[in-house]
C-alpha angles and dihedrals in degrees: 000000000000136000103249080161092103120009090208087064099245108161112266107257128274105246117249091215139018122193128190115206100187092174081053107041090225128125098207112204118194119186133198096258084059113253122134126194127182112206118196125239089243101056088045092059104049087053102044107144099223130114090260077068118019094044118210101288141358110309097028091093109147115213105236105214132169098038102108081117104039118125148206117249102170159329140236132187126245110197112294099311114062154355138244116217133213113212122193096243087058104269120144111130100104123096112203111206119202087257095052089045090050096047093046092049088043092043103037108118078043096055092039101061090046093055097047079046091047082049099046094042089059089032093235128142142238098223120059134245118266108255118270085040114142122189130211132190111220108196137188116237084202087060097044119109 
């Protein structure tokens, strides 16, 4: 994802304020211009940034699915340029820079529909299975290449 936040390529702001509304699900980011975004847990967590997602290079994407219901439990600082997120299935790998955060707040609806694309494309689902579930593929021969 790029930063089309600035075209002269100044780095995208530090946010003034970060909330986090656990009953919500929602990381609320509020910067010194005065704009405020929430983004949702979800969201936040099918666009971690870490290696369980992202892969280690460009095709190596991995489809986050099941997490309609994940949610955020806690933050902790990195430095002054980021924060790492713990999510309730586990999940606290990804560092989210300001420029990530930002991206992911200016680019949201964006992000969402590709997702929901992303999901429908590989027929997977937001919500997960209930637990014991066991899939099976049943396949066609007939269809079969």
């Amino acid at each position: 994802m790029s930063d089309d936040s600035s075209s002269a390529g100044a780095p995208a702001p530090q946010p003034s304020g970060i909330r986090l509304r656990r009953k919500s699900g929602l990381l609320e980011l509020s910067y010194a211009d005065g704009r405020v975004f929430e983004l949702p847990a979800e969201l936040l967590r099918v666009y971690s940034p870490s290696a369980d997602v992202k892969g280690h290079g460009k095709g190596q994407e991995v489809l986050q699915t099941g997490k309609r219901h994940v949610g955020l439990s806690g933050i902790e600082p990195m430095g002054n340029y980021a924060i790492r997120l713990d999510f309730d299935d586990g999940h606290n790998s990804g560092i989210f820079s300001w420029d990530y955060l930002y991206q992911l707040a200016t680019h949201q609806p964006r992000l969402w529909q590709d997702y929901l694309d992303r999901l429908a494309a590989a027929g997977k689902r937001r919500d997960a299975l209930p637990a014991g579930t066991q899939v099976i593929n049943i396949v066609d021969p007939s269809r079969s290449a």
